[in-house]
C-alpha positions as CSV (number, residue, x, y, z in Angstrom):
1,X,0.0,0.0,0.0
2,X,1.7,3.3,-1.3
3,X,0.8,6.3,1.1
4,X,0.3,9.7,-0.5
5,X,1.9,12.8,1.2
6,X,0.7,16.1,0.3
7,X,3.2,19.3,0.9
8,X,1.7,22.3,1.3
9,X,3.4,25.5,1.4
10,X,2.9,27.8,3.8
11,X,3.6,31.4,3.9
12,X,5.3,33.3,7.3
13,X,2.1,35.0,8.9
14,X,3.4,38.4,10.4
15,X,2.4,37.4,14.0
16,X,1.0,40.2,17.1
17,X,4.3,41.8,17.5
18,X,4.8,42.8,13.4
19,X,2.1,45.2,14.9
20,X,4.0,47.3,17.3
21,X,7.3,46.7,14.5
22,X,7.2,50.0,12.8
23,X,11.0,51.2,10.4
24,X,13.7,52.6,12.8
25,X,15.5,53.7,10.4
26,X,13.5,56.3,8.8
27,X,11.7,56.8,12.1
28,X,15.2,57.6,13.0
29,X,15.8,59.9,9.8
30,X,12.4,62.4,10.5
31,X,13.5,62.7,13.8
32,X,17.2,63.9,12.8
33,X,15.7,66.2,10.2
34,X,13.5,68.0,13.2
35,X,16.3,67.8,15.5
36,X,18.7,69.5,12.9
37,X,16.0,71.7,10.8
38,X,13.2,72.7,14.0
39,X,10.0,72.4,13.4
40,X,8.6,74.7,10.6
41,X,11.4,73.5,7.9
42,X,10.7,70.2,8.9
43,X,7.6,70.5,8.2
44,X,8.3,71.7,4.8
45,X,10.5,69.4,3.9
46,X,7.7,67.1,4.2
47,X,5.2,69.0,2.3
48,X,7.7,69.5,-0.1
49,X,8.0,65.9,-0.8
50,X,3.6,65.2,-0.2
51,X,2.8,67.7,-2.7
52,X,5.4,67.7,-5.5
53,X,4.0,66.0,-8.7
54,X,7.0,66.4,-10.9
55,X,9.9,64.9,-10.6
56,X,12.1,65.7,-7.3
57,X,15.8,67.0,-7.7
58,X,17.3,64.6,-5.1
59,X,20.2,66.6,-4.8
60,X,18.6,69.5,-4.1
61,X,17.0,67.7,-0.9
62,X,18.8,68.5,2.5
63,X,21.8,65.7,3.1
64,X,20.3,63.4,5.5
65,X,17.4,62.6,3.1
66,X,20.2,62.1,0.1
67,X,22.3,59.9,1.8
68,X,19.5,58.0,3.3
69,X,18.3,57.6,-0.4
70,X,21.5,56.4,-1.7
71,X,22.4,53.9,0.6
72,X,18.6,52.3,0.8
73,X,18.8,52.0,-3.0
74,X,22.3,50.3,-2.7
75,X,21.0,47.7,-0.5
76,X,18.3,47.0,-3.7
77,X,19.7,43.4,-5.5
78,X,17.7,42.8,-8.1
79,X,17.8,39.4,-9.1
80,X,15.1,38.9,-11.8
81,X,15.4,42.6,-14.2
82,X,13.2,40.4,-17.0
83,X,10.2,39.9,-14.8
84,X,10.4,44.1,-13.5
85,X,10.6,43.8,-17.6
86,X,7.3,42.0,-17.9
87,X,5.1,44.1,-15.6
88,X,5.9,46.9,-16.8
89,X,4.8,45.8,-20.2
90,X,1.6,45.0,-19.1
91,X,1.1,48.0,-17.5
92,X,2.1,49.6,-21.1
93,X,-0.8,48.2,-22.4
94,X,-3.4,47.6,-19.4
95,X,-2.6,50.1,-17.1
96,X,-5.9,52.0,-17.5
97,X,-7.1,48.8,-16.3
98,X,-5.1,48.9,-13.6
99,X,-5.6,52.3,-12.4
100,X,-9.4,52.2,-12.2
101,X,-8.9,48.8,-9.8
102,X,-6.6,50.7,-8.0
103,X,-9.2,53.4,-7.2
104,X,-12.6,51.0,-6.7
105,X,-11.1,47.8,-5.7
106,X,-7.9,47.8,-3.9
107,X,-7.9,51.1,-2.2
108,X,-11.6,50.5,-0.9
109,X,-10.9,46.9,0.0
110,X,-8.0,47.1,2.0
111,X,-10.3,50.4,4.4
112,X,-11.9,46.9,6.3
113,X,-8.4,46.9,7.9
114,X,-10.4,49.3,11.1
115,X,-6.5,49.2,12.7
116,X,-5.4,50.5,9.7
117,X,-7.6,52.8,8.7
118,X,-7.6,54.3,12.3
119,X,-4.4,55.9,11.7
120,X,-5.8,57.7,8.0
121,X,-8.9,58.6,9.7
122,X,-7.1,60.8,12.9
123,X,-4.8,62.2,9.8
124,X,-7.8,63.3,8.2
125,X,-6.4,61.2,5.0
126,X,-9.9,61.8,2.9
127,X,-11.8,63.7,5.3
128,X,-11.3,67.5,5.0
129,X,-13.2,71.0,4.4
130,X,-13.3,70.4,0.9
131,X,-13.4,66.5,0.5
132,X,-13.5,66.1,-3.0
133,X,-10.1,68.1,-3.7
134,X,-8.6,66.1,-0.7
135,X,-9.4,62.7,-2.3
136,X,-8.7,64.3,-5.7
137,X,-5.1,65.0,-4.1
138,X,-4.6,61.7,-2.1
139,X,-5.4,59.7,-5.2
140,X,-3.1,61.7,-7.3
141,X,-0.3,60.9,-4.9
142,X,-1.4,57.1,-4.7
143,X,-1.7,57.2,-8.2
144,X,1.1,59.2,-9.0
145,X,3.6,56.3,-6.9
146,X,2.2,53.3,-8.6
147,X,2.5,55.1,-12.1
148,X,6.3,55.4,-10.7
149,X,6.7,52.0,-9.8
150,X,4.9,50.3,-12.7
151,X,6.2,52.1,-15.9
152,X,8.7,51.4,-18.2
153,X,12.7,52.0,-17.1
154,X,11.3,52.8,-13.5
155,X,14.1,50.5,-11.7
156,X,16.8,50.8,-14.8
157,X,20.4,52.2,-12.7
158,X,19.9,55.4,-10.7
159,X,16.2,55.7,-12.5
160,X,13.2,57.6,-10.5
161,X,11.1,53.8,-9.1
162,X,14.1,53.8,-6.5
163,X,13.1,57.2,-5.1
164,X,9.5,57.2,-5.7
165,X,9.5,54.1,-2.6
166,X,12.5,55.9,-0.5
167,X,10.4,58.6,-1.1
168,X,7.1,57.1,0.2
169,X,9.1,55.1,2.5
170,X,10.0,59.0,4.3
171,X,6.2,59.9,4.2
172,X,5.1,57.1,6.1
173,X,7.7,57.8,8.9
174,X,6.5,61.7,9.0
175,X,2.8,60.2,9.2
176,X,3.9,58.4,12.4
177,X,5.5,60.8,14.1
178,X,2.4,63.5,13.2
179,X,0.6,60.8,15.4
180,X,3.2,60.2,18.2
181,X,2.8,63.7,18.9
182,X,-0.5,63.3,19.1
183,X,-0.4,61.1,22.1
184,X,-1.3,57.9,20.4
185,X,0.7,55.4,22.1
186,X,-2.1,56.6,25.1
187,X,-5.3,57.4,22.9
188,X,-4.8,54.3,20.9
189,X,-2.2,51.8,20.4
190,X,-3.8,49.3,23.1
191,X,-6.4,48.8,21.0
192,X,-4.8,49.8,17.3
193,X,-1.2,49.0,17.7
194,X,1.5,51.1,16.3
195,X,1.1,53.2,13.6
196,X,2.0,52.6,9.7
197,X,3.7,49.2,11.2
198,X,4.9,46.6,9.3
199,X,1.2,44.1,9.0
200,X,-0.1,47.3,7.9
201,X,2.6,47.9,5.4
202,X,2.8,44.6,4.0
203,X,-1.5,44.9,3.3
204,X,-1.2,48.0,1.3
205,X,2.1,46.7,-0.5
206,X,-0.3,43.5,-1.7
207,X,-3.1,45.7,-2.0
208,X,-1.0,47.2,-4.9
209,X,-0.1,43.7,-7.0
210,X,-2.2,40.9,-5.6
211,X,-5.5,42.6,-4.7
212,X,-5.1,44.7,-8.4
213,X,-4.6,41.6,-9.8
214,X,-7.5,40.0,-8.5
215,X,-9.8,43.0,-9.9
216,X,-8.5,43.0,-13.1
217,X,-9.0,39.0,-13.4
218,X,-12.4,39.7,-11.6
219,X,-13.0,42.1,-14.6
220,X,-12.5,39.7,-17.6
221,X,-9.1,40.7,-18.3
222,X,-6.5,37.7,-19.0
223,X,-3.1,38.3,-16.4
224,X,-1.2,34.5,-16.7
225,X,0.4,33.5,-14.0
226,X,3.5,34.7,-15.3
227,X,2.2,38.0,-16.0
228,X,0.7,38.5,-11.7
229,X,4.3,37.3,-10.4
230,X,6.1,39.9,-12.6
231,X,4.0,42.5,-10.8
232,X,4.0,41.3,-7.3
233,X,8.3,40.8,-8.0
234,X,7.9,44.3,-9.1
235,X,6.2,44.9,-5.7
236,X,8.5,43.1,-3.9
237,X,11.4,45.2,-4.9
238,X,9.7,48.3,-4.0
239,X,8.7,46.8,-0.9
240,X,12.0,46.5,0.0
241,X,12.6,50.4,-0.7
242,X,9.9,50.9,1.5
243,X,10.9,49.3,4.3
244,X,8.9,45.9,4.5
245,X,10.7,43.0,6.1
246,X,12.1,40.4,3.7
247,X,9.9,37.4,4.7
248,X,6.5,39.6,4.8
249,X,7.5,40.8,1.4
250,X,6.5,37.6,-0.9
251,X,7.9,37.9,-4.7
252,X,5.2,35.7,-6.0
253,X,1.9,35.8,-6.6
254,X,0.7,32.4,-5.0
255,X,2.5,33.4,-1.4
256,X,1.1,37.1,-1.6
257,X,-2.5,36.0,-2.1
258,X,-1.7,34.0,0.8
259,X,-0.9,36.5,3.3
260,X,-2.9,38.9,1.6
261,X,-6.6,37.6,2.6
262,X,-4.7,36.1,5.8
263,X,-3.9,39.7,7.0
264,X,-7.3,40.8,5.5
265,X,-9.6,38.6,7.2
266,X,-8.3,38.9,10.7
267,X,-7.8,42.7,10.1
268,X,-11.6,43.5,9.0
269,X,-14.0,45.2,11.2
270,X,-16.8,47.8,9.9
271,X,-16.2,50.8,12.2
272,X,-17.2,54.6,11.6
273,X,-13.8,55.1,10.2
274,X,-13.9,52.6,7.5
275,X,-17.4,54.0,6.0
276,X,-16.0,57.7,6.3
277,X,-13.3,56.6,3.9
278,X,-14.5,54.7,1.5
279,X,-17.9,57.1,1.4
280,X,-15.5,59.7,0.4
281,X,-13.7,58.0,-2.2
282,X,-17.5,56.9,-3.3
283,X,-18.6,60.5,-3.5
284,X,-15.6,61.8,-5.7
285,X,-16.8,58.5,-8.4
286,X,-20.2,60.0,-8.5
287,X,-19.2,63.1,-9.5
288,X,-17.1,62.1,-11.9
289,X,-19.1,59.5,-13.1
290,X,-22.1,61.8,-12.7
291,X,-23.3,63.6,-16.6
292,X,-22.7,67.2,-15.8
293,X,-26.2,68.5,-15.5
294,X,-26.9,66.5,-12.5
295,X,-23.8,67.0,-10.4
296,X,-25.2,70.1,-8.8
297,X,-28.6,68.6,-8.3
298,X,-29.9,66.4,-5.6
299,X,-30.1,63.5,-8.4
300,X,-26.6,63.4,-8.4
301,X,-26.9,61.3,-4.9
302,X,-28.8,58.5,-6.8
303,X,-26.1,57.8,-9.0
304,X,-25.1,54.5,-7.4
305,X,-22.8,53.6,-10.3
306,X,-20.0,53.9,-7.9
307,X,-21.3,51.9,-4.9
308,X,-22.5,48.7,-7.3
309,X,-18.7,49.0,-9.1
310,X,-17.0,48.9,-5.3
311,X,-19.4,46.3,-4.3
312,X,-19.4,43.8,-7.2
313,X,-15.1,44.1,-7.3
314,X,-14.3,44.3,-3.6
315,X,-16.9,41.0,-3.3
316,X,-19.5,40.2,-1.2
317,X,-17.7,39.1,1.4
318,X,-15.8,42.1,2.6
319,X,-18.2,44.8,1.3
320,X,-20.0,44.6,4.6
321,X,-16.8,45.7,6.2
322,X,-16.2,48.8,4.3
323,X,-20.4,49.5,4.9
324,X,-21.6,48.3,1.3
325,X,-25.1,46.1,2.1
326,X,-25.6,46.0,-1.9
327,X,-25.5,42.2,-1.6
328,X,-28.1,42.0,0.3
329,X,-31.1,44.9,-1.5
330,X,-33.1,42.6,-3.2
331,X,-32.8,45.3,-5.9
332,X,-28.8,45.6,-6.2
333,X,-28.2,41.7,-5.7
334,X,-29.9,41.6,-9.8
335,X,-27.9,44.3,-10.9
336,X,-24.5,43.0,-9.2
337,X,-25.5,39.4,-11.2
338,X,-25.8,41.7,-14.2
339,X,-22.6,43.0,-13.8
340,X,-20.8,39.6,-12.9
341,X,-22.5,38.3,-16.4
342,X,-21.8,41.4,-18.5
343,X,-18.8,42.6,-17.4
344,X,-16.5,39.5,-17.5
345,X,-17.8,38.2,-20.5
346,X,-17.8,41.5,-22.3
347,X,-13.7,41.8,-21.8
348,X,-13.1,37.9,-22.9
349,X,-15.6,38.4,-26.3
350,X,-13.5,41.8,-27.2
351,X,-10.5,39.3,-27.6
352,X,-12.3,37.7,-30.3
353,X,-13.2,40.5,-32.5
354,X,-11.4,43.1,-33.6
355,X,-14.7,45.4,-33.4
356,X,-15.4,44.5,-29.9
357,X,-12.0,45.0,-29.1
358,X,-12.0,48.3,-30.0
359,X,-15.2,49.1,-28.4
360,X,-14.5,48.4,-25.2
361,X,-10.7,49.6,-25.5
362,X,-12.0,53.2,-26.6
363,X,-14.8,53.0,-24.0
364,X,-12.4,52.6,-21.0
365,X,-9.9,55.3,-22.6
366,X,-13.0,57.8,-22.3
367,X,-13.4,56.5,-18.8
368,X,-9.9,57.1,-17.7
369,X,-9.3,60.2,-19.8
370,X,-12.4,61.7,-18.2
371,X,-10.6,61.1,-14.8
372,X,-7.3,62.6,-16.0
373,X,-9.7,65.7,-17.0
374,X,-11.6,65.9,-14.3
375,X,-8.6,66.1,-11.5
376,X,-7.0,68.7,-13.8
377,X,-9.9,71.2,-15.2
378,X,-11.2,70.9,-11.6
379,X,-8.1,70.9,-9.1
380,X,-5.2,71.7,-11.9
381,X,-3.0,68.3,-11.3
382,X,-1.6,66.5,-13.9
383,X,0.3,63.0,-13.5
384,X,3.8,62.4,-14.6
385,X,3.6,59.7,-17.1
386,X,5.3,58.7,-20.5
387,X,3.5,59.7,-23.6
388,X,3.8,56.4,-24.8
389,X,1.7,55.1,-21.8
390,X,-0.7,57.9,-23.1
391,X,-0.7,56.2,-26.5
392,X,-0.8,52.9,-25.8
393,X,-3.8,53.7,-23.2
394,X,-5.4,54.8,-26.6
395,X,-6.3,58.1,-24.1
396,X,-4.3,60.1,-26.1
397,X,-6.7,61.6,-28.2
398,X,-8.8,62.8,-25.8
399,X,-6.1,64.6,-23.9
400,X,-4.4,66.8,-25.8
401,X,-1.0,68.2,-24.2
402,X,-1.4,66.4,-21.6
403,X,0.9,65.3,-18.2
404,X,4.1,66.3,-17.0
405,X,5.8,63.9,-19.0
406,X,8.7,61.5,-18.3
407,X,10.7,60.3,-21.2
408,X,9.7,56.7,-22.4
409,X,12.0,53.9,-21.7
């Protein structure tokens, strides 16, 4: 009698202390650069780094930020250049894709993480005098650093992907000493741990390639296998930049799906924090998804485009969490079938014809350019992105002299 044994592998699970594990080294830089520049310049220095869309002169930064730079990108080995190669041709072609899941899947899903979203919510992250142009701004920045990370040439020697994470990597050390000072170790941490700390760094990391992935799939789109482990590798790297430990930092896609829902399902509660956020991010779709003689009427509420979207890619599973009960409206439950027939099915029948293909190709260009518009005619941002990421997102013609372009690789 021949016994069968199974293997199965099993990814390292961050365990309770990951949670009060923050990054001592930058925690260490931020405090140097108040202890040598005082408060107010500081300060700046940070804003300085927050608000600037174009690319940064690192060598006009102050030292301890250049050197700090220089010596976390020297620690960078990157062992597999063809598969940085890879995703960064798929994002050539289906970054649009991309970049809407980024917005109503994997930013949304990840806000059922009530520890993590406590520390966005005291921030005031999204919520602000003038929502709209806060979320307008915080997903330009978002968007702005996985545009930096995904495109063409981004982690070629000494290119910008290296500083893009340092530079992120800084942020996220400002943001926990903003809260510090704010007495959270008292308020808080019993109940939310530290702030920004490593479990919560790893979810957003995976929330960037595995949770993106899922969408797109979830969408219709075709990513093989060896297409999601080029962009989680491509994660992986920049995870490193960003201070992620190694062994929470998986350069696959199997192990980061893995400890992606692991970290997701313990981590989700619905709390008032969760709904604040995601109803904000909710309320900038409708008005750009909103035709223009509505916006500024009381009709522009019953746009729900943006809540079925949320609900029917986040699942129906953790919508709950972020305080989406589509699922279960008798109503919405037919229309989120509708969508999980229509949708899938209407990206795997463009692949078969040309005319379909086009169709929906040109349809998600308008979507995306209308974005791009919106965020600059309304709040006067513009990403830094390659023209030929503009071309091959076919959203070129609708944007004419657009962006604050980077040269293509």
């Amino acid at each position: 009698m021949h016994v069968i044994s199974f293997k199965i592998k099993i990814m390292n699970i961050p365990g309770p202390e990951h949670r009060q594990l923050c990054d001592a080294d930058a925690d260490k830089l931020v405090q140097q650069l108040y202890d040598t520049y005082r408060d107010k310049t500081a300060r700046q220095i940070y804003l300085n780094l927050i608000h600037t869309f174009s690319e940064i002169d690192i060598e006009a930064l102050p030292t301890e930020i250049i050197e700090f730079h220089k010596a976390n990108q020297a620690k960078i080995k990157i062992k597999h250049p063809e598969k940085i190669e890879k995703a960064a041709e798929f994002f050539q072609h289906y970054g649009h894709s991309m970049f809407l899941v980024l917005i109503t899947k994997s930013l949304p899903q990840i806000y059922s993480n009530y520890r993590g979203v406590k520390v966005l919510y005291e921030t005031g992250y999204l919520l602000g005098k003038d929502n709209d142009a806060l979320v307008a701004r915080r997903l330009m920045e978002t968007a702005q650093f996985f545009i930096d990370i995904m495109s063409k040439g981004s982690f070629d020697h000494n290119q910008y992907g290296f500083f893009a994470a340092t530079k992120v990597r800084i942020i996220h050390a400002y943001a926990r000493k903003f809260i510090w000072d704010r007495d959270w170790n008292n308020k808080f941490a019993p109940t939310y741990d530290q702030p920004v700390c490593q479990e919560d760094m790893t979810l957003t990391l995976l929330a960037f390639s595995v949770c993106n992935i899922e969408g797109i799939r979830k969408m219709g789109l075709v990513v093989t296998d060896e297409d999601a482990d080029a962009i989680v590798y491509t994660w992986h790297i920049a995870g490193q930049l960003l201070g992620v430990l190694d062994k929470f930092n998986p350069d696959n896609f199997e192990d980061g799906q893995q400890l992606f829902h692991h970290i997701l399902n313990k981590e989700k509660k619905l709390g008032m924090e969760n709904k604040a956020l995601v109803d904000a991010i909710l309320n900038f779709m409708r008005t750009i998804f909103s035709p223009s003689f509505i916006v500024n009427t009381p009709l522009r509420k019953q746009n729900k485009l943006p809540e079925v979207l949320v609900s029917y890619l986040v699942g129906k599973e953790i919508s709950p969490y972020i305080g989406l009960n589509y699922y279960s409206d008798t109503y919405y439950k037919h229309v989120l079938k509708g969508v999980d027939l229509l949708l899938p099915n209407l990206f795997i029948n463009s692949r078969k014809n040309k005319v379909a293909e086009s169709i929906v190709s040109d349809n998600f260009a308008k979507i995306i350019a209308g974005i791009f518009t919106f965020i600059k005619d309304s709040y006067k941002m513009e990403f830094r992105i390659q023209q030929s990421i503009l071309t091959d997102w076919k959203i070129n013609k609708y944007l004419k002299d657009y962006g604050i372009h980077t040269p293509s690789a």
